[in-house]
VEXDRENDREN-921511 format. One record per residue (C-alpha): x, y, z; residue number from 1. Coordinates in Angstrom, 1 decimal. Layout:
BEGIN
     east    north       up     i
        X        Y        Z   NUM
...
***
This chain:
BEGIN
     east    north       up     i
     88.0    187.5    116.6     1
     89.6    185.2    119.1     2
     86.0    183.6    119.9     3
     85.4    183.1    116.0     4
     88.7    181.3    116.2     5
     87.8    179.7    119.4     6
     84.1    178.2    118.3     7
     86.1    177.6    114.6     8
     88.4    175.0    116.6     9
     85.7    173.4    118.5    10
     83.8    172.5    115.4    11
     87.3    170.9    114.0    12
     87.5    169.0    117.2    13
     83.9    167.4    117.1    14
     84.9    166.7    113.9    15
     87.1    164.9    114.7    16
     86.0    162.3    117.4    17
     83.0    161.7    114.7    18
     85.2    160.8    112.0    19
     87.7    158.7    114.3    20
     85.8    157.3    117.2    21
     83.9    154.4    115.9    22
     80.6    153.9    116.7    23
     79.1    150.9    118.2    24
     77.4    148.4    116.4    25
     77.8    144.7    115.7    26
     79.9    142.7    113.7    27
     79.1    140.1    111.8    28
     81.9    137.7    110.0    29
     83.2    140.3    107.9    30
     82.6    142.9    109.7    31
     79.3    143.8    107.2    32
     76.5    144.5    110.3    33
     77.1    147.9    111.9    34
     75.5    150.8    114.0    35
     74.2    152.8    110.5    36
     72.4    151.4    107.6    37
     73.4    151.2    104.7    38
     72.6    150.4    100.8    39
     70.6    153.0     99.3    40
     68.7    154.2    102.4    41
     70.6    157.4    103.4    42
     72.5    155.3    105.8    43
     76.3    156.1    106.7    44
     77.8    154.9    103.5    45
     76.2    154.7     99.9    46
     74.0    156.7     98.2    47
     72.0    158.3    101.0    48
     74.4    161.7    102.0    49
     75.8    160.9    105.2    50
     76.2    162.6    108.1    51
     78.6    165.1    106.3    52
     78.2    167.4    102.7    53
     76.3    169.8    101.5    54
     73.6    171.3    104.3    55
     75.2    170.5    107.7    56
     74.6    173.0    110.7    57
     77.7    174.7    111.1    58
     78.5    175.6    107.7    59
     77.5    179.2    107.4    60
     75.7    179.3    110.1    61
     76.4    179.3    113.7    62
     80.1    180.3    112.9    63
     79.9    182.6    109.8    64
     78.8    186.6    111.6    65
     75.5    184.7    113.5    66
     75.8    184.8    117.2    67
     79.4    185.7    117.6    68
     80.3    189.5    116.9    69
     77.0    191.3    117.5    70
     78.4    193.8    119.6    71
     81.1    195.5    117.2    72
     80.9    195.0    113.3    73
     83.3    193.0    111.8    74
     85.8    193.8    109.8    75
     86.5    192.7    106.3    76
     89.7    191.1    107.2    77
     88.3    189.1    110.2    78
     85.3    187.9    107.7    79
     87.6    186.6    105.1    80
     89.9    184.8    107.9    81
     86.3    183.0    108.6    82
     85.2    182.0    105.7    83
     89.2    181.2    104.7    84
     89.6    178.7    107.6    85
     85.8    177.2    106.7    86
     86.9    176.5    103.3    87
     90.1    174.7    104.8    88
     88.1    172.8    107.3    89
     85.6    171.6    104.8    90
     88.7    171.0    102.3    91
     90.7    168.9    105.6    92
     87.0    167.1    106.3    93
     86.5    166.4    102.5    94
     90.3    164.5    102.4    95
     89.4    162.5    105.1    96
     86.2    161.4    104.4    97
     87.8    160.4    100.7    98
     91.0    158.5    102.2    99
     88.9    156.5    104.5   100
     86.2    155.7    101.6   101
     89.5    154.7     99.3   102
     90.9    152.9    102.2   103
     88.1    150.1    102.3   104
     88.2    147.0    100.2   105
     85.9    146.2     97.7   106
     84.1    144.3    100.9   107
     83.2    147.5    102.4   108
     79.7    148.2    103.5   109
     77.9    150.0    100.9   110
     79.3    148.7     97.9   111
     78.1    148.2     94.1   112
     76.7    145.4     92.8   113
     79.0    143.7     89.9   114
     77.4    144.9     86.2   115
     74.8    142.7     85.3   116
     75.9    143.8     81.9   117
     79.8    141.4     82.2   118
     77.4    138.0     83.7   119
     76.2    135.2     81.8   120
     73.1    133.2     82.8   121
     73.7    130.9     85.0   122
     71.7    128.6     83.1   123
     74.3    128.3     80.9   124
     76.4    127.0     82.9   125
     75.9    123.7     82.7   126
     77.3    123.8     79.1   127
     80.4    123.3     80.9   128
     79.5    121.3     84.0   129
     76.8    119.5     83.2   130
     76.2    118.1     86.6   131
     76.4    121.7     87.7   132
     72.9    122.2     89.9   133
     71.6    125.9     90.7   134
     70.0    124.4     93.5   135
     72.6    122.3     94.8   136
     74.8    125.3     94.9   137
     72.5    127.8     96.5   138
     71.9    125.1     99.3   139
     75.7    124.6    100.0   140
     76.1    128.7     99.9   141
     73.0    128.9    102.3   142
     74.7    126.2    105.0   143
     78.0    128.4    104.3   144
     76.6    131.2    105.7   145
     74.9    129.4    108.7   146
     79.1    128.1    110.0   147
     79.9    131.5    109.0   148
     77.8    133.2    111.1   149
     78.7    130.4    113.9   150
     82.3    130.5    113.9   151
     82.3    134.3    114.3   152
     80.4    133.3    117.8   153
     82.8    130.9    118.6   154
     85.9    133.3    117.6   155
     86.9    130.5    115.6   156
     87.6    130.4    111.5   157
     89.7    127.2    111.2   158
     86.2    125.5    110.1   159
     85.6    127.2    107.0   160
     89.0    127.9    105.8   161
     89.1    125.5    103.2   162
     85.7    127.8    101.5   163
     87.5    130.7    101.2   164
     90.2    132.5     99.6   165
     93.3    133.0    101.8   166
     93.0    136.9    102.2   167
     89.6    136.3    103.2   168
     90.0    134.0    105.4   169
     93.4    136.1    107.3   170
     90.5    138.9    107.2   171
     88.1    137.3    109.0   172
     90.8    135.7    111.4   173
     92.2    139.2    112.1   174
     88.8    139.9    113.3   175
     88.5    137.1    115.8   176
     91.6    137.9    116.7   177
     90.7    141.5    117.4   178
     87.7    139.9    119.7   179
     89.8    137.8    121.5   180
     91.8    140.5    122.2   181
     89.3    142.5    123.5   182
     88.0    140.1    125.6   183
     84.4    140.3    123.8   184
     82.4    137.9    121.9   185
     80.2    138.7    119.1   186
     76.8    137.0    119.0   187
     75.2    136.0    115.7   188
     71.6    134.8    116.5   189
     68.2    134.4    114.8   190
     69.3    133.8    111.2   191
     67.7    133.3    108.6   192
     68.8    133.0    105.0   193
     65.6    134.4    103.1   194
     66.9    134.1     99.8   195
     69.8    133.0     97.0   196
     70.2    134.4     94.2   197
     72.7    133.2     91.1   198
     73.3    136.4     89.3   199
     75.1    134.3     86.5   200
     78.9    134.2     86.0   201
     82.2    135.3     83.9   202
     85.7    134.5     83.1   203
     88.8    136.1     85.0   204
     92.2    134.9     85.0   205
     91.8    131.4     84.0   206
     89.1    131.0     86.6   207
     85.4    130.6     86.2   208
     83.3    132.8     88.7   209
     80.1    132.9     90.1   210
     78.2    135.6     91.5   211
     75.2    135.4     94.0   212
     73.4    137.3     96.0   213
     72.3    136.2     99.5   214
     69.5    138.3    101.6   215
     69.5    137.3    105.2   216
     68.0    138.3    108.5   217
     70.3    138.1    111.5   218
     70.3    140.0    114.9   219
     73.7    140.9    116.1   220
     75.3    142.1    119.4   221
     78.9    142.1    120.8   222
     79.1    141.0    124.9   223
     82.1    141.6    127.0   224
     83.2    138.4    128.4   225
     83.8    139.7    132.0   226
     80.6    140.9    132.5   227
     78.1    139.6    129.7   228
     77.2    143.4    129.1   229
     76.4    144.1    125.6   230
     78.4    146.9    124.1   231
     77.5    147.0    120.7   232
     74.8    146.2    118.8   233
     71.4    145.2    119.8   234
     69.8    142.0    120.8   235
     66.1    142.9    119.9   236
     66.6    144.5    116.3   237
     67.0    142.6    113.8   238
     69.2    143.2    110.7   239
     68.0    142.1    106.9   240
     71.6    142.1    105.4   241
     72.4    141.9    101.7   242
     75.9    140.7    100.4   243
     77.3    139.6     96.9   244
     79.4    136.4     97.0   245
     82.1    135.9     94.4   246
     83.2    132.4     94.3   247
     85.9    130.9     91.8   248
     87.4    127.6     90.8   249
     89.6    127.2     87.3   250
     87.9    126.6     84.3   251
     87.8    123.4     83.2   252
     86.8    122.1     86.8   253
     83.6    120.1     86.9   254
     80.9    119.2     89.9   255
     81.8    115.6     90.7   256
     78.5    113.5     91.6   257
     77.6    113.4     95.1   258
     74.6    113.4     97.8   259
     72.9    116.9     98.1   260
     74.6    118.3    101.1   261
     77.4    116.1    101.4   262
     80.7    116.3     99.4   263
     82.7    112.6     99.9   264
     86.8    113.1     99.9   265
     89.3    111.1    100.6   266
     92.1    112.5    103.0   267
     95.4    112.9    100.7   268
     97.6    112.1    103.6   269
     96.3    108.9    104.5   270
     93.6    108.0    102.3   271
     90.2    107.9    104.3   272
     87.1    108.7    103.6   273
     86.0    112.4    104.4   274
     82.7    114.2    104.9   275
     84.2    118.0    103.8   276
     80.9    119.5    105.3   277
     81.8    118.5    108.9   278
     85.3    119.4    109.4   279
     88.7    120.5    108.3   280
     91.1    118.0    109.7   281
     91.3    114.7    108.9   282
     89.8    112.8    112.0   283
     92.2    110.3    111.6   284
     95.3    112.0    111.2   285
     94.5    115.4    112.3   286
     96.0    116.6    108.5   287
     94.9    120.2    107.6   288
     92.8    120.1    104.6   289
     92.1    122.5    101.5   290
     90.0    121.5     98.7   291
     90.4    125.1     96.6   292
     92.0    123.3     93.2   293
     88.6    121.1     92.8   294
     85.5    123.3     94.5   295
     84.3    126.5     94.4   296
     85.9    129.4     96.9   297
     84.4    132.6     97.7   298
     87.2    135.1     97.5   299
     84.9    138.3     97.8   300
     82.2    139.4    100.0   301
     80.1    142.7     99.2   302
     78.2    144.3    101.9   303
     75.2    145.5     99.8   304
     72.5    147.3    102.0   305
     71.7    146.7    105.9   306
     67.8    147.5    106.8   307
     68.1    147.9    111.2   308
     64.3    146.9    111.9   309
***
């Protein structure tokens, strides 16, 4: 009995340090690249059956009158006290796995696409923004994701804040932060933006949005700084991510006319002119600036699927 009890609290206690000891893997802005695939592949989250449910090893097997025992029979008592504290174990393991799934943000690896069925074409978008340009867009969203992807190397954000929803944006500075902290730097190399996709849009809250779909090709590794070691990820495989964007501005905003690539401001501090693809600040008089009430801002990101090749 006391070695049923004995192998019963081992298995609890691997349990355990799999559910709560993270595993390595990189990091991309966001937090989206990790150690498992995911999406539909019978990675770590979504759709596959992870590593726990239905069929795993120890569940009426090694610990349920196999191995342990053979030398007396066991009595009915001591075989309902097993299968009793399996139940609770797989009850305990079930809560945990749930709380951690409900825990996540609608950001979290693994997640569903928006309904294709609550979209309208984008095509028809330019009944209310008629300089409104598919392609235009999708090449702005592409060179997004390239400072993204940069400024999570340089553990610095400030760049793209004025793209990006504030609880985005205190997300993905969190997560510098985290690095900084750490003393590590996460490496976003190789990328490649393979394709853009404008799934169409809808109304929410007074506030037109857009959803698109980017599917990308990055490799990502995390280094300690001390040493240059890498501790997570990999430098030689390469990821092909897929994320949905969301990305909102209120209704009744239209695209103002300007250079593919190039969006001309004026500074509303002092008044000069402004290139809003190259920085943040006003070069003249350092001024912080945010753009949100006139052009589009993502405020969510869906990790989709990772494919580890």
């Amino acid at each position: 009995m006391k070695k049923r009890l004995l192998a019963l609290f081992a298995a609890v206690l691997l349990i355990a340090v799999f559910v709560f000891v993270p595993r390595p893997g990189g990091a991309d802005l966001g937090d989206f690249s990790g150690g498992g695939d995911y999406g539909g592949g019978g990675g770590d989250y979504g759709g596959g059956g992870g590593d726990y449910g239905g069929g795993s090893d120890w569940v009426g097997s090694d610990y349920s009158g196999g191995d342990y025992g053979t030398t007396r029979s066991s009595s009915p008592v001591s075989r309902a006290v097993t299968v009793i504290a399996i139940v609770v174990m797989l009850i305990i393991v079930s809560g945990i796995l749930s709380n951690k799934r409900k825990s996540q943000s609608s950001s979290a690896p693994g997640a569903t696409r928006t309904a294709a069925s609550m979209l309208t074409p984008i095509e028809q978008y330019k009944e209310r923004d008629p300089n409104f340009s598919p392609e235009d867009f999708k090449e702005w969203l592409q060179n997004l994701y390239f400072k993204m992807q940069d400024c999570c190397t340089k553990r610095d954000v400030e760049p793209i804040r004025p793209y990006f929803a504030d609880s985005l944006y205190q997300q993905f500075n969190r997560q510098m932060i985290q690095l900084k902290s750490l003393n590590r730097t996460n490496h976003v190399e190789r990328i490649a933006v393979l394709s853009v996709e404008l799934k169409g849009f809808y109304e929410d809250k007074g506030e037109d949005v857009i959803v698109a779909e980017l599917y990308t090709r990055i490799t990502d590794y995390t280094t300690d700084d001390a040493t240059g070691k890498v501790v997570a990820g990999s430098k030689d495989h390469e990821k092909f991510m897929t994320y949905e964007y969301s990305l909102s501005r209120p209704i009744g905003k239209t695209t103002e006319a300007f250079e593919p690539g190039v969006t001309e401001r004026h500074c509303p501090n002092c008044g000069a002119p402004l290139s809003v693809n190259e920085s943040i600040k006003c070069p003249f008089c350092d001024s912080v600036l945010s753009f949100g009430d006139h052009d589009w801002t993502v405020y969510a990101i869906k990790g989709i699927s990772q494919r580890t090749v």
